[in-house]
C-alpha positions in Angstrom: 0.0 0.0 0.0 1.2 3.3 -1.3 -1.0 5.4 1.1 -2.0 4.6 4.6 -5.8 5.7 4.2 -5.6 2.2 2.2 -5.6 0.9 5.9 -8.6 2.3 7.0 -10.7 -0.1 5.5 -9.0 -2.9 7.9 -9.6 -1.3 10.8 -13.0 -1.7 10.5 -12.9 -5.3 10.3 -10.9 -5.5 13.6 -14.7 -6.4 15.0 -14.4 -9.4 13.0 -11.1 -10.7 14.6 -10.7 -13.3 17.3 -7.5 -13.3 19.8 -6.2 -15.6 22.2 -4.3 -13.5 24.8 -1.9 -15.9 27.5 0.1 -14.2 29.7 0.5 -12.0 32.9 -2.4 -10.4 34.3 -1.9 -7.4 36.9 -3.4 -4.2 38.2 -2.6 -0.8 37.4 -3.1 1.8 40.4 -2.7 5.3 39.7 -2.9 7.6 42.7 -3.4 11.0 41.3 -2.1 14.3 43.3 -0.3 17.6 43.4 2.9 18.8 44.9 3.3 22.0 46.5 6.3 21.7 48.7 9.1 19.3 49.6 9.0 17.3 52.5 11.2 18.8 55.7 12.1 15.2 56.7 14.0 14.4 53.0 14.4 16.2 50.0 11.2 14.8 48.3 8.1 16.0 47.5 4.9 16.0 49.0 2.2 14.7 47.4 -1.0 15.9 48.4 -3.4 13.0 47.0 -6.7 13.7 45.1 -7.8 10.9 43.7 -6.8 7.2 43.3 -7.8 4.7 39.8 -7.6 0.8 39.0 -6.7 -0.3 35.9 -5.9 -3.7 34.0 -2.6 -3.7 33.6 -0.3 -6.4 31.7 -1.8 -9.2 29.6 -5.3 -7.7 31.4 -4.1 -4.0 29.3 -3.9 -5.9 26.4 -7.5 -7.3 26.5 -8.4 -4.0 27.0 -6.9 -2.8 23.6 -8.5 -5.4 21.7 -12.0 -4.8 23.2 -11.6 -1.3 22.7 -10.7 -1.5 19.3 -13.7 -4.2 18.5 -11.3 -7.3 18.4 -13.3 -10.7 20.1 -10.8 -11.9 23.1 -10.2 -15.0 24.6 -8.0 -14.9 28.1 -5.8 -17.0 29.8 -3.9 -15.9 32.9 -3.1 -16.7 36.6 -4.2 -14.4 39.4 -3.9 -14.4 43.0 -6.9 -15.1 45.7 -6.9 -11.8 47.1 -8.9 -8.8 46.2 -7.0 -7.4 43.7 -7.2 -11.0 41.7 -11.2 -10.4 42.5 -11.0 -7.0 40.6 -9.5 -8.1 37.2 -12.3 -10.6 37.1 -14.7 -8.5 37.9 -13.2 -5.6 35.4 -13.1 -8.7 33.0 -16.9 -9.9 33.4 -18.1 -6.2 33.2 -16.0 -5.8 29.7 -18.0 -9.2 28.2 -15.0 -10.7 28.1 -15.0 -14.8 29.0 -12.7 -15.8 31.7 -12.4 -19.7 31.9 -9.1 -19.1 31.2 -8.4 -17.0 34.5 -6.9 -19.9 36.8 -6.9 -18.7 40.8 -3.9 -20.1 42.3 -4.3 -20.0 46.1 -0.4 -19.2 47.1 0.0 -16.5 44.3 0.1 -12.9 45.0 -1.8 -10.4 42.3 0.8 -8.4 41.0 0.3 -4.4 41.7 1.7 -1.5 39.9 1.2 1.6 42.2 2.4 4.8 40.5 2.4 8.6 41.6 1.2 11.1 39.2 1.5 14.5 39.7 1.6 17.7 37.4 1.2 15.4 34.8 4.0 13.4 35.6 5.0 10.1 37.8 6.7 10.6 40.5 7.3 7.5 41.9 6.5 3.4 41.2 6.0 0.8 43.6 5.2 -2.7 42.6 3.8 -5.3 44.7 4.3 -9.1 43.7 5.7 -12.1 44.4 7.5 -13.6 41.1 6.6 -17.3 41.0 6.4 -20.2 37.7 2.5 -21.6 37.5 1.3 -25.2 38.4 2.2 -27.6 35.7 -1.5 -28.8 35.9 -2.1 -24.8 34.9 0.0 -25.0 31.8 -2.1 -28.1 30.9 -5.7 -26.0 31.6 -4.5 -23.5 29.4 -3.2 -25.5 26.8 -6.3 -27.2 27.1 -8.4 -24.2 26.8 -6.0 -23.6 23.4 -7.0 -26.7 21.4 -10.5 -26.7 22.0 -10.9 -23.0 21.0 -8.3 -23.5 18.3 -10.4 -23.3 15.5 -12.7 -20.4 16.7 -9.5 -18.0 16.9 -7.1 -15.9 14.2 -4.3 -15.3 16.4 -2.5 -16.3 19.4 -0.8 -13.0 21.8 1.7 -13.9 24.0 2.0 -11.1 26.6 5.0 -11.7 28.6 5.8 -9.5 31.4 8.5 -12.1 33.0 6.0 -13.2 36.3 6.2 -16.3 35.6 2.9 -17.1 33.6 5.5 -17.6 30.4 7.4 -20.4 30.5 8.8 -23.1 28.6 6.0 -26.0 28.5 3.6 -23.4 28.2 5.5 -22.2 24.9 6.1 -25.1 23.7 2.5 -26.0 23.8 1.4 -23.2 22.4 3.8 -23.0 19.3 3.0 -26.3 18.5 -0.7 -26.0 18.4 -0.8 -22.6 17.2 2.1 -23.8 13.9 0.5 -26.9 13.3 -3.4 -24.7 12.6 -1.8 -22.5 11.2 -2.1 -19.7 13.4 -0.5 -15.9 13.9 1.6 -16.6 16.9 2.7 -13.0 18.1 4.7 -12.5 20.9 5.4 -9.1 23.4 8.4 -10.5 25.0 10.7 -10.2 28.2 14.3 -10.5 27.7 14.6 -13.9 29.6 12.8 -15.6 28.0 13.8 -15.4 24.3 15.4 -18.1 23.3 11.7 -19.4 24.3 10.1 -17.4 21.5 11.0 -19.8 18.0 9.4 -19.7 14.9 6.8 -17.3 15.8 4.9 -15.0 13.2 5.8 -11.4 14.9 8.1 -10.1 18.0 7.7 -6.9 19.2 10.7 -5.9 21.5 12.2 -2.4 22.7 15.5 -2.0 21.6 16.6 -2.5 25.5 15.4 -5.7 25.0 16.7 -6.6 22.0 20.1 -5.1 22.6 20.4 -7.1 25.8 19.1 -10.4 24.2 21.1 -9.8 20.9 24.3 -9.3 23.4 25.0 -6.1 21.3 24.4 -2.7 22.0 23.0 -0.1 20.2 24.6 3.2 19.6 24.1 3.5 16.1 21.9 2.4 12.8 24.9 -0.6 12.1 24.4 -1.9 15.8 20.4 -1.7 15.1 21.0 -4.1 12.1 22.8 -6.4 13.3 20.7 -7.1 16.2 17.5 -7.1 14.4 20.0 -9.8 11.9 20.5 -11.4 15.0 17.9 -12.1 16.3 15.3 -12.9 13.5 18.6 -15.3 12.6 18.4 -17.2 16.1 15.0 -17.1 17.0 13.8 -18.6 12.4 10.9 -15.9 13.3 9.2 -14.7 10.3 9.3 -10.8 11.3 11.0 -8.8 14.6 9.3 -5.3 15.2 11.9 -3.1 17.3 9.9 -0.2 18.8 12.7 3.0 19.4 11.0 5.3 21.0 11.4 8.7 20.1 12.8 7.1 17.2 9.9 4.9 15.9 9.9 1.4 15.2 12.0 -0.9 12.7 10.7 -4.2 11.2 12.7 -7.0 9.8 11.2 -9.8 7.8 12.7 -13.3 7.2 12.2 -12.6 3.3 15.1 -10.0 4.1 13.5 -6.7 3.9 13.9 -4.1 6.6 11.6 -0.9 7.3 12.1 1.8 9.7 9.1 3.4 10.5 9.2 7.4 11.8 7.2 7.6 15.1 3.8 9.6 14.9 4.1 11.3 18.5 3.4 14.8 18.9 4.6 14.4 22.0 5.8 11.9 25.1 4.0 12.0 28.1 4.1 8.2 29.0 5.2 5.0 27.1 3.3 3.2 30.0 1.0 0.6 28.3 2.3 1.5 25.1 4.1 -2.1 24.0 0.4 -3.3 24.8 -1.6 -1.1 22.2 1.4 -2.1 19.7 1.2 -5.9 20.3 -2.5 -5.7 19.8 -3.4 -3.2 17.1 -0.4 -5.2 15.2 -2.1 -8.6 15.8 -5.7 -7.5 15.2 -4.1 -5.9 12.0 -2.5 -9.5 10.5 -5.3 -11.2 11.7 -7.2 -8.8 9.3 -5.4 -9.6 6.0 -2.8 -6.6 6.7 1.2 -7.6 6.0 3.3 -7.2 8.4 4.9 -4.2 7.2 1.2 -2.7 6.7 0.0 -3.5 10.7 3.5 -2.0 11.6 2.7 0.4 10.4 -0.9 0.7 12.1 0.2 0.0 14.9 3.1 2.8 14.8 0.1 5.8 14.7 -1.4 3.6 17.3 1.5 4.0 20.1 1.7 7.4 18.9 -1.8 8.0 20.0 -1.3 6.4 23.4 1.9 7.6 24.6 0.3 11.6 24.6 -1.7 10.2 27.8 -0.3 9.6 30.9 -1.2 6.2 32.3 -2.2 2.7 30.7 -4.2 4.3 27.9 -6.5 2.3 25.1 -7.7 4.1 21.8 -11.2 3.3 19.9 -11.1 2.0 16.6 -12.9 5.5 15.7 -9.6 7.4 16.9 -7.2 5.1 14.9 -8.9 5.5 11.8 -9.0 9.9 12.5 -4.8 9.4 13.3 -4.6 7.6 10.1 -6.7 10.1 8.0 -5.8 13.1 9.9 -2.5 12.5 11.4 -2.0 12.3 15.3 -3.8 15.6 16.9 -2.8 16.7 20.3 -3.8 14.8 22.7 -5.3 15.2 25.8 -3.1 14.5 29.0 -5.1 11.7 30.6 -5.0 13.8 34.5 -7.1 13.0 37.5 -10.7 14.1 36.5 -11.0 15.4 40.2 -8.0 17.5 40.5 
């Protein structure tokens, strides 16, 4: 496609698309507040608190994407049996989406992500979580879950935010089942576990990650190539999407091409979330018909919409298609509502 209004028409059949999402499922607390002083006891500032927010975070921000957008989702995840395991179930019944895959392990703490926001900006993050693998009798549920609903699915997203939901019998599982259907197998990955992530259609790490993973830094477009080389090389997957931050995104492709993609940001408030709107927009996108240069792309005006809001943001399907006819406009800074 020559023009990117040619992918409007796609976004509109997002509605049509049907994603299994496996991974970590958390919450995202904001606690929303203004500073007018520093604190006499330290040199840090006070934060005088107006307002406090849930959110799904992790795997559970991801569902929120697709849902937003249109997409049909299908979850599988571990949470905690505490209250803030009792929330993301809850969030999930109230969004329609189905959560047989939602195991409850007993012993497992719900990870937390508290952050401080104030003036528009985070102050500080505190997480709360105890980093544990899943029951081997889990991994079997989910895989379980994966075959029967196999045929009623596009694509399979692997949201890995390294608390030990992703491992290797779970991946295993799911590549084979996923390969032998015939399935996109797209994967939002954590540095550990890489060498994990084989012969999957689409990975979508930050250049962090994929310089620490590639065991190559990079300072420069040369270093860039040869870790995007690298790893595409290592991992036989058929395309690598590096997302660069200020600095857009590049995709290679096993056919050897290579695309670097300009970012669409007006401006950076918070890359919070972002990875999750690119994951998804970019699966719903090749679950569509779309290439993957094309959902790049997409998914490129996507995180450009998202990172001008502080917080774990989503976007409508509506908004995408505006960004891609309009370009990005300025967004609004997602602030607390009762400051």
């Amino acid at each position: 496609m020559n023009n990117n209004n040619e992918l409007i028409p796609y976004i509109a059949k997002f509605n049509n698309a049907r994603i299994m999402v496996i991974g970590d499922l958390m919450v995202d607390e904001y606690i929303w507040g203004n500073v007018s002083r520093i604190s006499p006891e330290a040199p840090v500032p006070v934060v005088s608190v107006t307002s406090e927010s849930l959110r799904l975070g992790g795997a559970g921000n991801v569902v929120n994407n697709i849902h937003s957008l249109g997409g049909k989702v299908l979850l599988a995840g571990i949470v905690g049996n505490d209250e803030m395991g009792r929330k993301i179930i809850h969030d999930l019944h109230k969004m329609g989406v189905e959560t047989k895959g939602v195991i409850v392990e007993s012993e497992r703490v719900t990870t937390v992500k508290t952050r401080i926001i104030a003036q528009h900006q985070q102050v500080v993050r505190y997480d709360r979580e105890v980093v544990r693998g899943i029951h081997p009798e889990n991994v079997k549920q989910i895989l379980a879950l994966l075959e029967r609903r196999m045929d009623e699915i596009d694509a399979v997203l692997i949201s890995d935010y390294g608390k030990g939901v992703i491992c290797e019998p779970l991946i295993e599982g799911v590549r084979s089942l996923a390969l032998r259907a015939g399935k996109i197998l797209s994967v939002d990955p954590k540095v550990k576990n890489f060498p994990l992530f084989r012969e999957v259609t689409i990975l979508t790490p930050n250049h962090y990650e994929a310089a620490e993973a590639a065991g190559r830094w990079i300072q420069n477009e040369e270093d860039l190539m040869a870790v995007g080389r690298t790893l595409l090389q290592r991992l036989q997957a058929r395309s690598i999407l590096i997302t660069r931050g200020e600095k857009g995104m590049t995709l290679f492709q096993d056919n050897g091409e290579i695309t670097n993609i300009p970012t669409m940001a007006k401006e950076v408030f918070d890359v919070t979330g972002a990875g999750d709107t690119v994951i998804s927009v970019l699966t719903l996108a090749l679950a569509c018909g779309l290439s993957a240069k094309e959902a790049a792309i997409l998914s490129n005006i996507a995180a450009g919409i998202v990172v001008g809001e502080i917080g774990t943001a989503t976007i409508k399907a509506s908004e995408l298609e505006d960004a891609v006819r309009n370009g990005i406009r300025e967004k609004r800074k997602r602030v607390d509502p009762k400051a």
